[in-house]
KEKE-3310 file (N, C-alpha, C; in steps of 0.2 Angstrom, whole numbers, plus 5000, padded with zeros to 4 digits):
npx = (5004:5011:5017:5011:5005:5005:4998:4987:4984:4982:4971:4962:4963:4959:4945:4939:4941:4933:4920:4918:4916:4905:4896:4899:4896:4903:4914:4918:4915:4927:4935:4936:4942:4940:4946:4942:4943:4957:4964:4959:4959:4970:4971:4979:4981:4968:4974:4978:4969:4957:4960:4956:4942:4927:4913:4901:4896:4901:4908:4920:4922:4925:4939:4946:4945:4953:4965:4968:4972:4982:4989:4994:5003:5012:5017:5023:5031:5042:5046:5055:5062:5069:5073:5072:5069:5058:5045:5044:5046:5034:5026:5024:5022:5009:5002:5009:5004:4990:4992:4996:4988:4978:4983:4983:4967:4966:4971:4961:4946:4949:4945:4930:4919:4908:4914:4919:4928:4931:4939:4949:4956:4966:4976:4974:4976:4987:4997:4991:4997:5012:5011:5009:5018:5031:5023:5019:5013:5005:4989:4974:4957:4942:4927:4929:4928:4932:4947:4963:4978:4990:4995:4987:4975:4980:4983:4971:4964:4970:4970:4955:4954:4959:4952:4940:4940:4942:4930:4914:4903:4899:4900:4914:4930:4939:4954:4960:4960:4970:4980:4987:4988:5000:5008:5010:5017:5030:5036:5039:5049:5059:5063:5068:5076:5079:5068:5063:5069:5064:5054:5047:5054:5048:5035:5038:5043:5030:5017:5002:4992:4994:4988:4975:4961:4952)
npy = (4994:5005:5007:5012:5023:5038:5036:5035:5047:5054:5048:5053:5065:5070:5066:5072:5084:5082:5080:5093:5101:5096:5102:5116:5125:5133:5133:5120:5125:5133:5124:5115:5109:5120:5122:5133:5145:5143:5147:5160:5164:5162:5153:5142:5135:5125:5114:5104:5106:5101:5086:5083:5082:5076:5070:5066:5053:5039:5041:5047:5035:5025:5030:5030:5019:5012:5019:5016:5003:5001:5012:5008:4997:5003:5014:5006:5001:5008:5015:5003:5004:5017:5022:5034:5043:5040:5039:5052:5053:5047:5055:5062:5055:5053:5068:5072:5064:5069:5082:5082:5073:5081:5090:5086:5089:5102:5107:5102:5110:5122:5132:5130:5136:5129:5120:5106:5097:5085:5075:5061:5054:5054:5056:5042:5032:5035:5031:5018:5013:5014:5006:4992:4990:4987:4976:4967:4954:4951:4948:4957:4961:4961:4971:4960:4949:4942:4939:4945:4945:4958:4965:4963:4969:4980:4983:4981:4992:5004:5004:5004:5017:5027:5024:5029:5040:5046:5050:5059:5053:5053:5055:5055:5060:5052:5056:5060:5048:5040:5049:5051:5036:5033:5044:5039:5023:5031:5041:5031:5022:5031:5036:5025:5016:4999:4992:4992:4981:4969:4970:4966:4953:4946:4945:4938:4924:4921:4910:4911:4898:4892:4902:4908:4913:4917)
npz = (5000:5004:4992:4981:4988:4979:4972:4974:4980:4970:4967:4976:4976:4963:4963:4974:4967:4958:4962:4970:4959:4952:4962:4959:4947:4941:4944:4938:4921:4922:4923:4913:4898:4885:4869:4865:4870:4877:4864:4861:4872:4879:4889:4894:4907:4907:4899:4908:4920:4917:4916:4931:4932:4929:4918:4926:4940:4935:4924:4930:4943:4932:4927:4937:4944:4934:4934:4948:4948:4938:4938:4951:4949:4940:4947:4957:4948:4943:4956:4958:4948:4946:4960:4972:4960:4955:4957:4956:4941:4940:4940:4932:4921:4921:4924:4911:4903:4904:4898:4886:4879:4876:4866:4854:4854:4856:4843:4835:4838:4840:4833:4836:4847:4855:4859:4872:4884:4896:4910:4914:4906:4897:4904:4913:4901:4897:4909:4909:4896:4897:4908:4902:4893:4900:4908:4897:4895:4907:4912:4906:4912:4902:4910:4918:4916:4903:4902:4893:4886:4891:4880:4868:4872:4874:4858:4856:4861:4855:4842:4841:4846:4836:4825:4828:4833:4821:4816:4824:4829:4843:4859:4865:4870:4859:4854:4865:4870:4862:4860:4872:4877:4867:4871:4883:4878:4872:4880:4892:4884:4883:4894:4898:4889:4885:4890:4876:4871:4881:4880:4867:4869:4879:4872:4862:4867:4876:4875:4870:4869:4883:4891:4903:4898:4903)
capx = (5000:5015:5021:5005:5004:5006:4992:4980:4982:4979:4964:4958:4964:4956:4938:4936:4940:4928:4911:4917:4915:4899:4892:4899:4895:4906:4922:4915:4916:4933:4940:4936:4943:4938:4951:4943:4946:4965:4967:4956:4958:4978:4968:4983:4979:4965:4978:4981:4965:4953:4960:4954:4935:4922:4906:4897:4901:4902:4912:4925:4922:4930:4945:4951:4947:4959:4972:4972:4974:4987:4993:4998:5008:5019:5021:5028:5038:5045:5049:5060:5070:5073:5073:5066:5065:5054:5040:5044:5044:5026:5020:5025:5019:5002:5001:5010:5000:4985:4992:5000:4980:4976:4987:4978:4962:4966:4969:4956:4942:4952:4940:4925:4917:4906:4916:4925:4930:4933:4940:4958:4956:4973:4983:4975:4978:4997:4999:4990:5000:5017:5013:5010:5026:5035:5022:5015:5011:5001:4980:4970:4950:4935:4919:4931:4925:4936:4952:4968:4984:4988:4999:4983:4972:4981:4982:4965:4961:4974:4966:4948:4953:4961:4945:4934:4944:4941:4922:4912:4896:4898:4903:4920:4936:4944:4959:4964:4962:4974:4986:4988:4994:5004:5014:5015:5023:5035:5039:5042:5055:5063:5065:5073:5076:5083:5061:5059:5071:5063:5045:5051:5058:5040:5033:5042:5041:5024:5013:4995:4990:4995:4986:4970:4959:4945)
capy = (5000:5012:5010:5014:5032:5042:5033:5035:5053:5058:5047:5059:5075:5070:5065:5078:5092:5083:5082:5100:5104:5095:5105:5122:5125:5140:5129:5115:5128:5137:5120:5111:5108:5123:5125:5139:5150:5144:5147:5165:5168:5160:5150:5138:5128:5120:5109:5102:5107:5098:5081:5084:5085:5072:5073:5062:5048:5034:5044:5047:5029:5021:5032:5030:5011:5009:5021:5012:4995:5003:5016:5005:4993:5007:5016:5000:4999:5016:5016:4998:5007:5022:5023:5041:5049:5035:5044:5060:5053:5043:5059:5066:5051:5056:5075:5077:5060:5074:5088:5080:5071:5086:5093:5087:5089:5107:5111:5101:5113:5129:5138:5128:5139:5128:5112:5108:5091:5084:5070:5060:5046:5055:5052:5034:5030:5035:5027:5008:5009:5013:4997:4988:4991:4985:4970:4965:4949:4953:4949:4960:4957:4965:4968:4955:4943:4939:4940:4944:4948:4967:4969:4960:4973:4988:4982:4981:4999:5011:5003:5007:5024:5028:5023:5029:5048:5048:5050:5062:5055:5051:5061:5053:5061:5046:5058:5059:5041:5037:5051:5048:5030:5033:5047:5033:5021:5033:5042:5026:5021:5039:5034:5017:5011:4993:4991:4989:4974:4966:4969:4961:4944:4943:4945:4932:4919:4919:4906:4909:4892:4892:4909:4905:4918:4917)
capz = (5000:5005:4986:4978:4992:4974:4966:4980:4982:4964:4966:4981:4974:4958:4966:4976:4964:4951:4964:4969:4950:4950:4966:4956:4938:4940:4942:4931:4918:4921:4923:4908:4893:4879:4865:4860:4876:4877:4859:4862:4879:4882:4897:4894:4911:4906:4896:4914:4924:4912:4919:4937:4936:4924:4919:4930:4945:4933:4921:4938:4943:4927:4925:4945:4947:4931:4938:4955:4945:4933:4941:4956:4946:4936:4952:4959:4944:4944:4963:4959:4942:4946:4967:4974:4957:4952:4960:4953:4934:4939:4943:4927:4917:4923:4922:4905:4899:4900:4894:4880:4874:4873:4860:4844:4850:4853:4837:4829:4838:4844:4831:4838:4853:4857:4860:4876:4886:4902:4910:4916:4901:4894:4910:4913:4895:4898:4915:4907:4891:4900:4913:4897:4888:4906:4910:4891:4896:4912:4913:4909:4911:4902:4914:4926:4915:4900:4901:4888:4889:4892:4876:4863:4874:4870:4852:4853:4862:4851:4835:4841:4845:4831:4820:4833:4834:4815:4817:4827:4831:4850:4866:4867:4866:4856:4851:4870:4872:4858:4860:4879:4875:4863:4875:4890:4877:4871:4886:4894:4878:4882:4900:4899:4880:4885:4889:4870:4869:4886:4879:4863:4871:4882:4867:4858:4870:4875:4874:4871:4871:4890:4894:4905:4893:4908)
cpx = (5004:5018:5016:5003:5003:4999:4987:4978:4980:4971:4959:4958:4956:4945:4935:4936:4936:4919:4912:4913:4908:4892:4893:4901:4902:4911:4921:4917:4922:4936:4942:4941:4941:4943:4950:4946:4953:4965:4965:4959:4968:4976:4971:4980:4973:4968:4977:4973:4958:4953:4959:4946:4931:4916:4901:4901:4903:4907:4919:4926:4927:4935:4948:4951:4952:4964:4973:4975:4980:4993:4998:5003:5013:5021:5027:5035:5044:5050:5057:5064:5073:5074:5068:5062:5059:5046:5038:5043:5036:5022:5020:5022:5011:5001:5003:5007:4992:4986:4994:4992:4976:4975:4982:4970:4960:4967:4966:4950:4944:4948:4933:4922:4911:4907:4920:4925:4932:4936:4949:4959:4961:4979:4982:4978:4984:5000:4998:4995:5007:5019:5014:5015:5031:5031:5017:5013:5005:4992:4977:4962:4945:4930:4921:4926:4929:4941:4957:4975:4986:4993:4991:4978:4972:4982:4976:4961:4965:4969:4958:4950:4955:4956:4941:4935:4942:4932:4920:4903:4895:4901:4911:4923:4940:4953:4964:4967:4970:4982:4989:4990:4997:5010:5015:5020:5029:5038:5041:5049:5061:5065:5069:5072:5076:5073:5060:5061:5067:5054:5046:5053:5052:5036:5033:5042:5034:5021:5005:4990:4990:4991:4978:4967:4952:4945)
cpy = (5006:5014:5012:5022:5038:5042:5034:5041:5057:5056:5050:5063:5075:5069:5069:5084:5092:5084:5089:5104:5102:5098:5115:5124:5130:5140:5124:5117:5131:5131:5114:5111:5112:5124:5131:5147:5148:5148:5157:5169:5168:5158:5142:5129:5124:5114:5102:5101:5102:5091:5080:5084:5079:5075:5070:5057:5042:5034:5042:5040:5025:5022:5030:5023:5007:5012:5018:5005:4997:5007:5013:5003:4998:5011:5011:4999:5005:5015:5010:5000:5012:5026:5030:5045:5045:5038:5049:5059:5049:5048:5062:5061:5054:5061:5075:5074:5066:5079:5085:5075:5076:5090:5093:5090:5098:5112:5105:5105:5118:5132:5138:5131:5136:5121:5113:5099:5090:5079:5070:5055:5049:5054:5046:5031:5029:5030:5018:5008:5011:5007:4992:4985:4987:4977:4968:4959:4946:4951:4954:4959:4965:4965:4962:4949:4939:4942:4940:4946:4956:4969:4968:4966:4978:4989:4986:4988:5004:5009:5005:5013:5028:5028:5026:5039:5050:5050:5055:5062:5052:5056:5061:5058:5058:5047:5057:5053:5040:5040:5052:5040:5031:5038:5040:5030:5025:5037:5035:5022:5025:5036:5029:5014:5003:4989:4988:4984:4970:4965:4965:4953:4942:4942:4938:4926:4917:4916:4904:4903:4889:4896:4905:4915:4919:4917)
cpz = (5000:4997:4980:4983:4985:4971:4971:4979:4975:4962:4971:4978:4969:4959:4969:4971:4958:4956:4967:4965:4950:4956:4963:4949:4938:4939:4938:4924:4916:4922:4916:4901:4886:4873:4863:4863:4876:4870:4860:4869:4883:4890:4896:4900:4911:4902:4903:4916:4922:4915:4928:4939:4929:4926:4924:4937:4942:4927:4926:4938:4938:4927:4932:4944:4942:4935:4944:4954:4941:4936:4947:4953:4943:4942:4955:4955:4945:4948:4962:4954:4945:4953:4968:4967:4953:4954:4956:4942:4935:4937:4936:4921:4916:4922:4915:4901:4898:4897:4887:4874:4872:4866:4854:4845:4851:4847:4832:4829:4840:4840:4833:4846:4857:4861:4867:4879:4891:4904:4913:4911:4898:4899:4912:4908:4895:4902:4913:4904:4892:4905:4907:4894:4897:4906:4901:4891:4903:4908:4914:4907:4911:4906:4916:4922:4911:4899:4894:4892:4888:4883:4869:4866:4873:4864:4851:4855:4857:4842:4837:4841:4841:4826:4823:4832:4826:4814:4823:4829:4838:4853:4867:4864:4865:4855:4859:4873:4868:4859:4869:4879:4873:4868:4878:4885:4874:4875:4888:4891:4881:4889:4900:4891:4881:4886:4884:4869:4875:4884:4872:4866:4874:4878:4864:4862:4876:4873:4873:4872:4880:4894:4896:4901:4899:4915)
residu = (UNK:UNK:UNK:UNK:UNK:UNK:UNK:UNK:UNK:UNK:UNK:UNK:UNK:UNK:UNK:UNK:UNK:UNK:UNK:UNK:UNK:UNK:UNK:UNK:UNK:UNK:UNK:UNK:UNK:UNK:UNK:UNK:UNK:UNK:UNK:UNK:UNK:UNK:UNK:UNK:UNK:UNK:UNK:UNK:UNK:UNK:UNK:UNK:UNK:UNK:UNK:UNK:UNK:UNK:UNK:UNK:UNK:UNK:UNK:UNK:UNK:UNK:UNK:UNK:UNK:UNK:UNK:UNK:UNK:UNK:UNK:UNK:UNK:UNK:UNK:UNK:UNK:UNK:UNK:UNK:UNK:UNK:UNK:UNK:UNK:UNK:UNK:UNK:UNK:UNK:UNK:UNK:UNK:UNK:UNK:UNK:UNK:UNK:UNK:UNK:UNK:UNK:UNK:UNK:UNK:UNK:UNK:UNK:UNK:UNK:UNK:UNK:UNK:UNK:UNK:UNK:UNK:UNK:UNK:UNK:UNK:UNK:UNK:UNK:UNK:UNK:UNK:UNK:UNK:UNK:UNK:UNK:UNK:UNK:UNK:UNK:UNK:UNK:UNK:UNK:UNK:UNK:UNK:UNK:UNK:UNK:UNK:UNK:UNK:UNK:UNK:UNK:UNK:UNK:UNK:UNK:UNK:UNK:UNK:UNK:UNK:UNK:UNK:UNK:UNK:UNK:UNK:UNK:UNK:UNK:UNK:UNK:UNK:UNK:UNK:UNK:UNK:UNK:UNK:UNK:UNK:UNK:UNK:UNK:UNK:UNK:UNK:UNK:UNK:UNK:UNK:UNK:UNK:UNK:UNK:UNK:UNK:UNK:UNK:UNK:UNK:UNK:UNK:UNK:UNK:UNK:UNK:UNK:UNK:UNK:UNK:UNK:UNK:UNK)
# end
């Protein structure tokens, strides 16, 4: 539990300052996600501020119960590569995984004045697919019922949202999903290169014929 302390408290911070948000429209609104006011206004910190608050409790709910399942593990990993500062890069795993899902979809509606978005699915997305790249052969289980392995799982979520991000007829923001993966694995590379030959060899001797898929 002590090595998981980091992953807790961002799942306080973060829970409290979303039902805050849902008790005051007032911060709800100055904390969300608008490209059009940054791009307009240079209200930069919603890059950041955005991934502290969701729309709903079931919204919140998803994104924390991954981070604490994900987030625990890469914390753990962290703390055992890189000692103290292992913490200090988790944390930045996290934070810059949401500013950095941003990016694109800042300028795909920065002229759009009515668009805006909320949420931490660009720092969870970074946090999973950085554990990924370290434990690629790990279980992971849909709705706790059918299980795969974490590397065929993340396959399977960057290609959905990839195709999904290209479309515009649902609520989702796809683009943060996808571009929030893609940092964690590439920050993670940048961190420690020798990962991509390590995730490669678990790769390569894997046996899915072995794998309890249930």
């Amino acid at each position: 539990m002590l090595d998981e302390r980091i992953t807790l408290a961002l799942i306080l911070i973060t829970a409290v300052t979303s039902i805050n948000a849902w008790q005051n429209e007032s911060m709800r609104q100055k904390w969300m996600f608008r490209p059009f006011a940054i791009n307009h206004l240079g209200q930069y910190y919603r890059f950041l501020s955005s991934g502290f608050i969701h729309s709903d409790f079931m919204h919140m709910l998803f994104n924390l119960i991954a981070l604490y399942f994900f987030g625990g593990v890469l914390e753990r990993i962290y703390l055992n590569q890189f000692g103290y500062f292992g913490g200090i890069l988790y944390v930045i795993t996290y934070l810059a995984g949401i500013v950095v899902s941003n990016i694109r979809t800042y300028f795909k509606y920065k002229e759009l004045s009515h668009y805006n978005s909320l949420g931490a699915s660009g720092g969870v997305a970074s946090v999973l697919f950085a554990a990924i790249i370290y434990r690629p052969t790990s279980s992971i289980c849909l709705y706790f019922a059918l299980c795969l392995p974490a590397f065929i799982i993340g396959a399977l979520y960057i290609t959905y949202s990839y195709y999904s991000s290209r479309k515009t007829s649902d609520s989702i923001n796809h683009d943060a999903h996808l571009f929030g993966s893609l940092f964690g694995i590439g920050f993670t590379i940048l961190l420690r290169p020798a990962v991509v030959l390590e995730f490669y060899e678990r790769i390569v001797n894997f046996n899915l014929y072995e794998f309890n898929i249930f």
